[in-house]
N, CA, C and O of each residue as an XYZ file, in Angstrom:
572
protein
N       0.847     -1.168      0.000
C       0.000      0.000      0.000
C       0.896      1.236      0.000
O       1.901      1.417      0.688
N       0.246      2.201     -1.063
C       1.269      3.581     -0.879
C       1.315      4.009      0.604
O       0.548      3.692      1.513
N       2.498      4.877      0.626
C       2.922      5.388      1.885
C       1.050      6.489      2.322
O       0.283      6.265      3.258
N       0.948      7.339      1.460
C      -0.253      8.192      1.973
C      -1.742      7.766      2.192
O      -2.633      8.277      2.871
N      -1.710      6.490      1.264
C      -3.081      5.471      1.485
C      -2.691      4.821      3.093
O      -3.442      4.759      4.066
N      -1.684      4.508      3.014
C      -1.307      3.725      4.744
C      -1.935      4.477      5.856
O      -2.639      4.066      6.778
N      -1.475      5.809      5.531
C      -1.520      7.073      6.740
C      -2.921      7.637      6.598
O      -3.459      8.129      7.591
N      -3.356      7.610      5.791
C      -4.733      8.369      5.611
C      -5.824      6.883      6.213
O      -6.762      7.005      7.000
N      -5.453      5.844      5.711
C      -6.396      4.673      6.079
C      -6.229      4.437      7.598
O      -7.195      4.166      8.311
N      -4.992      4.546      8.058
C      -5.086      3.830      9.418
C      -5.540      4.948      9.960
O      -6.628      4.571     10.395
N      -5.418      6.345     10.294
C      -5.939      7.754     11.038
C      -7.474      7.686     10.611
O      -8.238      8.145     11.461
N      -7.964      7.278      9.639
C      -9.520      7.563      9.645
C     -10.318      6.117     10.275
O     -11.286      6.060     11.033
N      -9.490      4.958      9.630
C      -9.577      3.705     10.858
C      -9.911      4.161     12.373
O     -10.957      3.925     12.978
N      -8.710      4.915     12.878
C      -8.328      4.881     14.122
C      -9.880      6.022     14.413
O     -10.604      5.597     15.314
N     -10.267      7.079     13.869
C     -11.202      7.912     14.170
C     -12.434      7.381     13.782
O     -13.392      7.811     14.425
N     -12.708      6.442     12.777
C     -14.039      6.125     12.828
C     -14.223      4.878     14.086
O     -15.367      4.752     14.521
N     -13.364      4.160     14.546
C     -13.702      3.190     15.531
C     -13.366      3.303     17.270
O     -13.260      2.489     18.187
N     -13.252      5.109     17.098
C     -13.708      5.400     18.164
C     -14.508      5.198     18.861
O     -15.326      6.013     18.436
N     -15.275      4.433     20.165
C     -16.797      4.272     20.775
C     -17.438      5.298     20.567
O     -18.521      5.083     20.022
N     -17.150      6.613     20.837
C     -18.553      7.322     20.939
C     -19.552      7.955     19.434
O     -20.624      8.519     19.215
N     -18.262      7.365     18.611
C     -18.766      7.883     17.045
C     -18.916      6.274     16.207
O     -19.319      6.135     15.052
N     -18.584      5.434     16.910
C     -18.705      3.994     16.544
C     -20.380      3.391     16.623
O     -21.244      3.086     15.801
N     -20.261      3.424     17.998
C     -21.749      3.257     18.709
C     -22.940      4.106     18.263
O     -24.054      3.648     18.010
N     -22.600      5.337     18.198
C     -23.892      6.317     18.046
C     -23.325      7.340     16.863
O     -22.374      8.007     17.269
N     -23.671      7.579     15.616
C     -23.042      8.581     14.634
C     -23.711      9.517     15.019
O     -23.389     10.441     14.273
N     -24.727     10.008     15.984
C     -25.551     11.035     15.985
C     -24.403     11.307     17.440
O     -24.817     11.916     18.427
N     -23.673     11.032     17.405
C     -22.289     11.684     19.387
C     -21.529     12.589     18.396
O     -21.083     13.631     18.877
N     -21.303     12.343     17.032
C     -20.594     13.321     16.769
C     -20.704     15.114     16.995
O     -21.573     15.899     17.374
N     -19.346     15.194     16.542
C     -19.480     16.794     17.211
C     -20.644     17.882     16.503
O     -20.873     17.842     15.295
N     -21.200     18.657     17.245
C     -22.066     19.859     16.630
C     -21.770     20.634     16.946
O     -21.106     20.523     17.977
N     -22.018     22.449     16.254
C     -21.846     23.473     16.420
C     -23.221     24.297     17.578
O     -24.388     23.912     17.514
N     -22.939     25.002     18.183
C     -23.861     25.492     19.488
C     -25.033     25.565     19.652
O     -25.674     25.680     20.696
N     -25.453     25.480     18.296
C     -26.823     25.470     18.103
C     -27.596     23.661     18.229
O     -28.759     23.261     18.183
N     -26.416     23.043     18.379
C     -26.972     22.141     17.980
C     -27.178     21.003     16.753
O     -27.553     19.835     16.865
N     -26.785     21.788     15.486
C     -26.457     21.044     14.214
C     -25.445     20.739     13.894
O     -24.569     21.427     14.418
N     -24.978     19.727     13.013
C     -23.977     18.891     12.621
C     -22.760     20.171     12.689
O     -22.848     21.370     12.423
N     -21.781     19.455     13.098
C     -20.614     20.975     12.910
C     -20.509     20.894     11.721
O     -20.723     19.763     11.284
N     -20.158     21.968     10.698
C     -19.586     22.220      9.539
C     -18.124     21.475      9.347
O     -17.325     21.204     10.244
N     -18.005     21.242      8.057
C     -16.844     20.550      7.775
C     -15.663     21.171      7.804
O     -15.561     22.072      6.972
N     -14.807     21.000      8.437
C     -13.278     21.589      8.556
C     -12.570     21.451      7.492
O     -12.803     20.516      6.727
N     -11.574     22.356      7.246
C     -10.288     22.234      6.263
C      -9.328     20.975      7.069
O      -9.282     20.745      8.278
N      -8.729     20.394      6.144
C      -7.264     20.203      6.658
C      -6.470     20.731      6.839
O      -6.238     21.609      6.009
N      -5.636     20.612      7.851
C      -4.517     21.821      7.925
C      -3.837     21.080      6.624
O      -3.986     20.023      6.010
N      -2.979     22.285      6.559
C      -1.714     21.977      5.475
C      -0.784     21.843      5.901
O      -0.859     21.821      7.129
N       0.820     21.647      5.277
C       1.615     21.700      6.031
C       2.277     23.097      5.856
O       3.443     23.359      6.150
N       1.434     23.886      5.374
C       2.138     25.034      5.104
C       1.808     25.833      6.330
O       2.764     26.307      6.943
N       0.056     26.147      6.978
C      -0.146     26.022      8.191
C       0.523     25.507      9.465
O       0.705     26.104     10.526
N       0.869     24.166      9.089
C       0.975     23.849     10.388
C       2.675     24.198     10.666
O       3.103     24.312     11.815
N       3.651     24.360      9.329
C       4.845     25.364      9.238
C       4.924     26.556      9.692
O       6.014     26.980     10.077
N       4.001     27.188      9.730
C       3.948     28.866     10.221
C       3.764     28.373     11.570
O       4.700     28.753     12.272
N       2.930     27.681     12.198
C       2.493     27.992     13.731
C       4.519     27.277     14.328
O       5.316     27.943     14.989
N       4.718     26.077     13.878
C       5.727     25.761     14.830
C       7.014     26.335     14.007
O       7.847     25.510     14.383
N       7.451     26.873     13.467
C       8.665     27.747     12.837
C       8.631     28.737     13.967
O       9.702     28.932     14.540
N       7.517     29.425     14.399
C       7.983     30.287     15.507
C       8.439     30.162     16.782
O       8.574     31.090     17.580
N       8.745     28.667     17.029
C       9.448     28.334     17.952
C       8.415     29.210     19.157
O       7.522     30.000     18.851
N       8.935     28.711     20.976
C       8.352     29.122     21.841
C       8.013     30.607     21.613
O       6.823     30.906     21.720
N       8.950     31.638     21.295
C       8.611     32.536     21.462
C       6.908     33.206     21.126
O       6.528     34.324     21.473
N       6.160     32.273     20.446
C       4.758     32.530     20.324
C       4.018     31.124     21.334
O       3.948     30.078     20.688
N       3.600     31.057     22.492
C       3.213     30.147     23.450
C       1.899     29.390     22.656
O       1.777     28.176     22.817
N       0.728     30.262     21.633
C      -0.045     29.380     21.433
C       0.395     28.537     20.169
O       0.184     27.328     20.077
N       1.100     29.386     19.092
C       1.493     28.494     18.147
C       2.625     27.542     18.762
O       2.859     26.651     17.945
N       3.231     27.445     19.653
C       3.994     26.782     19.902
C       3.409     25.319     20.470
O       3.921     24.207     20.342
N       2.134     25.704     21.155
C       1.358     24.812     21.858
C       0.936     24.125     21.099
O       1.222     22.928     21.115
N      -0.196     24.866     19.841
C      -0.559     23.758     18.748
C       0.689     23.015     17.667
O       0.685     21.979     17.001
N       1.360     23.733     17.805
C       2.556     22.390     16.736
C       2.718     21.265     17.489
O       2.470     20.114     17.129
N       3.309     21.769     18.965
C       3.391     20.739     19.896
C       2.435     19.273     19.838
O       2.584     18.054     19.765
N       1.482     20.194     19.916
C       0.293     19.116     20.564
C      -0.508     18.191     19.277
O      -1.379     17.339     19.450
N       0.031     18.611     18.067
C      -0.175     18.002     16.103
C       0.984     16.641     16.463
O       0.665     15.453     16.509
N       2.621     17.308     16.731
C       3.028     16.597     16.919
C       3.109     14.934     17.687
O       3.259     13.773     17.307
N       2.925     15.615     18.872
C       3.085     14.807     19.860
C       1.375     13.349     19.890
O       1.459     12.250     20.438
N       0.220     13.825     19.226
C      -1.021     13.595     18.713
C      -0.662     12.647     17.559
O      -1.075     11.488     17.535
N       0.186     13.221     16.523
C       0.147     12.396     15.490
C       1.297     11.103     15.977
O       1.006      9.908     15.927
N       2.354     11.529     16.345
C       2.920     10.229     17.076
C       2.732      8.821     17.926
O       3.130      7.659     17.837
N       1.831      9.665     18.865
C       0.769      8.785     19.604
C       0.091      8.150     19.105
O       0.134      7.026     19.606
N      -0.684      8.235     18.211
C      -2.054      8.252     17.519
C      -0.958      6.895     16.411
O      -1.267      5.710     16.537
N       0.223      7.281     15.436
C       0.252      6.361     14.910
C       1.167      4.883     15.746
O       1.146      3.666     15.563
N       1.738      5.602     16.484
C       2.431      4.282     17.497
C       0.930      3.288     17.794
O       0.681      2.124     17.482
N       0.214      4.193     18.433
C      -0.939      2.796     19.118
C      -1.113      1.764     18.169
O      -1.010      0.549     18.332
N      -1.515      2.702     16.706
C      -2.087      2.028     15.847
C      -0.961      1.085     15.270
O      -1.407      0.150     14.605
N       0.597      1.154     15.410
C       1.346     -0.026     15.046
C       1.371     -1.324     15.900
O       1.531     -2.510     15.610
N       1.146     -0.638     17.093
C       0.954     -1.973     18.204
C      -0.231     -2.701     17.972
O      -0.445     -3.804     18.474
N      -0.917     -2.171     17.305
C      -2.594     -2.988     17.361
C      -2.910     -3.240     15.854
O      -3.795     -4.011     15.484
N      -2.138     -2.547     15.049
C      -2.701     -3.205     13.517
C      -1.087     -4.261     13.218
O      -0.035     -4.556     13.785
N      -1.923     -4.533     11.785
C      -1.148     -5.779     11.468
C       0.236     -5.053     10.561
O       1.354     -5.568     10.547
N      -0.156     -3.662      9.777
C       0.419     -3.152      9.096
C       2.009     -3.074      9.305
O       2.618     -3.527     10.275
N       2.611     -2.344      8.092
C       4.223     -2.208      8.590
C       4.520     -0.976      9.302
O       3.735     -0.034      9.198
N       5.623     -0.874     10.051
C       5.964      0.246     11.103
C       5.901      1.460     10.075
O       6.241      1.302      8.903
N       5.534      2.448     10.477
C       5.658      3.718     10.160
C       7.126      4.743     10.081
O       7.828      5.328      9.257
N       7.044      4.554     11.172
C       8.343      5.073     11.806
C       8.740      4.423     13.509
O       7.747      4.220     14.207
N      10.043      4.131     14.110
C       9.998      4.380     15.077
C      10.686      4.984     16.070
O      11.863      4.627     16.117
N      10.247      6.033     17.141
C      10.654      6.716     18.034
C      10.357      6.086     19.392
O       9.307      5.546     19.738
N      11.289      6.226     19.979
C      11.593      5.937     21.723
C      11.478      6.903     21.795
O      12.258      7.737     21.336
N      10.028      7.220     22.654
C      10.006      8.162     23.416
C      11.432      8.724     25.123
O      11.618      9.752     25.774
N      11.869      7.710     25.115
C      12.815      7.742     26.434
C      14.092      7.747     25.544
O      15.124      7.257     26.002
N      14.076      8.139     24.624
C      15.451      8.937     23.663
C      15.246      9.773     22.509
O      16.147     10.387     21.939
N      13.816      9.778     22.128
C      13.485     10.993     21.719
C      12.749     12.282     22.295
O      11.776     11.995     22.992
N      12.956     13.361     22.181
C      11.981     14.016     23.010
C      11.161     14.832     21.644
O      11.578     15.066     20.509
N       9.787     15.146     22.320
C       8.979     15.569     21.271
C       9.675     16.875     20.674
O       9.382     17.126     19.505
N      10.507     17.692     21.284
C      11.406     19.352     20.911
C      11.884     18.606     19.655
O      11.670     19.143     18.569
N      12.628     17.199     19.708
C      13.430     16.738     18.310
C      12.827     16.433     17.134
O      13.324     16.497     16.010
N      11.588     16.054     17.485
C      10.584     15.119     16.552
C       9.995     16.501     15.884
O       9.959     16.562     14.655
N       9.520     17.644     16.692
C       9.409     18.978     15.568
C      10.521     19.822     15.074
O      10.286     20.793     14.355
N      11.672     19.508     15.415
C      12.723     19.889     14.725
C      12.836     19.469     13.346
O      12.904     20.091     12.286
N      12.838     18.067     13.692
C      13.088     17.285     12.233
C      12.012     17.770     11.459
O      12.193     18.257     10.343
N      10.784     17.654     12.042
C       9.881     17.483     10.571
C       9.491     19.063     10.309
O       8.715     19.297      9.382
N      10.113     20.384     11.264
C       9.816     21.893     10.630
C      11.404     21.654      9.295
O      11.505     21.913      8.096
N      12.386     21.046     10.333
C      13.652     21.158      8.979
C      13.089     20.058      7.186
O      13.418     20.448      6.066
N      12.570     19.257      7.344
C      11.558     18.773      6.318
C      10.925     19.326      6.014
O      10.976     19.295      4.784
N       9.939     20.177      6.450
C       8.953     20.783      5.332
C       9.562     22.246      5.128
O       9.263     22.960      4.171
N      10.113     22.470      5.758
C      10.907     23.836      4.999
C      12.250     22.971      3.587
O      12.787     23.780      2.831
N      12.460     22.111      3.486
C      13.013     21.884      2.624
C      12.262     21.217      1.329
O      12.908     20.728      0.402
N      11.056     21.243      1.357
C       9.878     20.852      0.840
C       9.069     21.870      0.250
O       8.056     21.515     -0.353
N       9.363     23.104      0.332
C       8.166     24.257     -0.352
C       7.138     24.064     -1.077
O       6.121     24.742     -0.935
N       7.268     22.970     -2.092
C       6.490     22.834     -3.286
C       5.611     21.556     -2.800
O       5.300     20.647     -3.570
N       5.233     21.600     -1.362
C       4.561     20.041     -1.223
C       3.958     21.209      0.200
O       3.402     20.527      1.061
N       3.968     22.191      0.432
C       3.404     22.404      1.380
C       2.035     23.072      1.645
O       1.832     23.643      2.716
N       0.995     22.998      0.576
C      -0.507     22.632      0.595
C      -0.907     21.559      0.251
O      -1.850     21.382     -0.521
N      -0.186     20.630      0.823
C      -0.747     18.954      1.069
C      -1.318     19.246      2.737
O      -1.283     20.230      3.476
N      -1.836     17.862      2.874
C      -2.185     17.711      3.973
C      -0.642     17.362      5.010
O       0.373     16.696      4.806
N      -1.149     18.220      6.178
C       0.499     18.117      7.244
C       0.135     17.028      7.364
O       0.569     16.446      6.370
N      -0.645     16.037      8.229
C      -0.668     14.725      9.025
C       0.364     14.206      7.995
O       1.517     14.089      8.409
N       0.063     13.825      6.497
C       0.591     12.947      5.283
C       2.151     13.479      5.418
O       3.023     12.739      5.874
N       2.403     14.736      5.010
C       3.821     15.152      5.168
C       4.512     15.149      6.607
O       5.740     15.064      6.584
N       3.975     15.221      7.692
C       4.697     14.675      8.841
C       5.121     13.298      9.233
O       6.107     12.837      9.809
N       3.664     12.639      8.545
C       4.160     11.405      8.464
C       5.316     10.653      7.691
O       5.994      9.732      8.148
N       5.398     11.124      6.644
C       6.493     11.196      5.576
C       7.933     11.509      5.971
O       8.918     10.952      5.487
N       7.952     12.735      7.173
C       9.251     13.043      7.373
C       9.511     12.249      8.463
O      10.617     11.827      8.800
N       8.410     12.053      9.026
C       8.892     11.002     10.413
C       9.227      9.241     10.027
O       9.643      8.424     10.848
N       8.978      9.020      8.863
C       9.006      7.752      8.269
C      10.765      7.958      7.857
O      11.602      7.255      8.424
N      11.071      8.758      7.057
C      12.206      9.261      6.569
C      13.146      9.600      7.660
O      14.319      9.428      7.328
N      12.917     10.160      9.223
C      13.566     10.961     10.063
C      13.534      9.882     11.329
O      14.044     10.197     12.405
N      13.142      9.081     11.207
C      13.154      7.989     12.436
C      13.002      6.540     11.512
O      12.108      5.929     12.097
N      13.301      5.993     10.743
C      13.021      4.620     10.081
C      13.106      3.621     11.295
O      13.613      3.819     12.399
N      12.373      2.304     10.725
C      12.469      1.155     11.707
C      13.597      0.293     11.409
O      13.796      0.155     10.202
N      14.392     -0.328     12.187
C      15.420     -1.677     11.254
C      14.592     -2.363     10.790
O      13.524     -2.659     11.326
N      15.001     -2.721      9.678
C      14.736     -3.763      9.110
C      14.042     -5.345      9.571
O      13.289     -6.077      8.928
N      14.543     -5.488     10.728
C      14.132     -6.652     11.324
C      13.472     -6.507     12.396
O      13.255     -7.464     13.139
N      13.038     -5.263     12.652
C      12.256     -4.562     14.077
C      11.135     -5.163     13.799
O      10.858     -5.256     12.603
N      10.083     -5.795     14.911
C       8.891     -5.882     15.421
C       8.369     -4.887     15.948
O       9.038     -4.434     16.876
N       7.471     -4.381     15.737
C       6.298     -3.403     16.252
C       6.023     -4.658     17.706
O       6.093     -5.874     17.528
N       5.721     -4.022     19.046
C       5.028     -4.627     19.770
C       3.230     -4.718     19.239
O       2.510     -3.837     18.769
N       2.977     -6.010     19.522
C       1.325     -5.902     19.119
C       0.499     -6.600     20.636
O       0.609     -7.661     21.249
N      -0.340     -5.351     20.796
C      -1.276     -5.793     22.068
C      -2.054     -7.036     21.843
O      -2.794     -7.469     22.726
């Protein structure tokens, strides 16, 4: 399977078999009134480049790169421990720290210009596949 069919299939996997949107499609989220929320953009990675390029010195963009990051990592680790698929990437958290993991992938998509109104999740995933590889003979733990 292509690299962006992998990443796009297992993240909408992982969000449609959530319980509370699994069980009941009417739990999904709504806007205040009450009706279906409106459909969101994807971020890009050109977006999600501006918020974490500014480094701490901006606390909320710093917060949301952070928290894309550290979200999309999580989010695809579980899903290597529990699907059958091949590793993505892998990071030790107890020798990587999340400051490195947005280093690498702001120094990737700034070397990327011409790919940066794609979707970020796809291009982070990409640089983190590229910026952390698995050996060759590595096992994913599976629950």
């Amino acid at each position: 399977m292509e690299f962006v069919q992998y990443v796009s299939a297992a993240l909408l996997a992982t969000m449609l078999t959530q319980p509370a949107f699994a069980a009941d499609p009417s739990a999904a989220p709504t806007d205040l009134g009450g009706e279906p929320a409106a459909e969101e953009q994807v971020l890009t990675g050109r977006e999600l480049l501006d918020s974490c390029a500014r480094g701490q010195a901006d606390a909320e963009a710093h917060t949301f790169c952070m928290t894309f990051m550290v979200g999309l990592v999580q989010t695809v680790s579980v899903m290597q421990r529990t699907g059958d698929g091949p590793a993505l990437f892998c990071i030790d958290p107890n020798q990587v720290s999340p400051e490195d993991v947005r280093s690498r992938a702001v120094a990737w998509l700034q070397a990327r210009p011409e790919r940066l109104d794609e979707e970020a999740y796809v291009l982070v995933g990409e640089a983190l596949h590229q910026g952390y590889p698995c050996p060759v003979t590595a096992e994913v733990p599976r629950s």
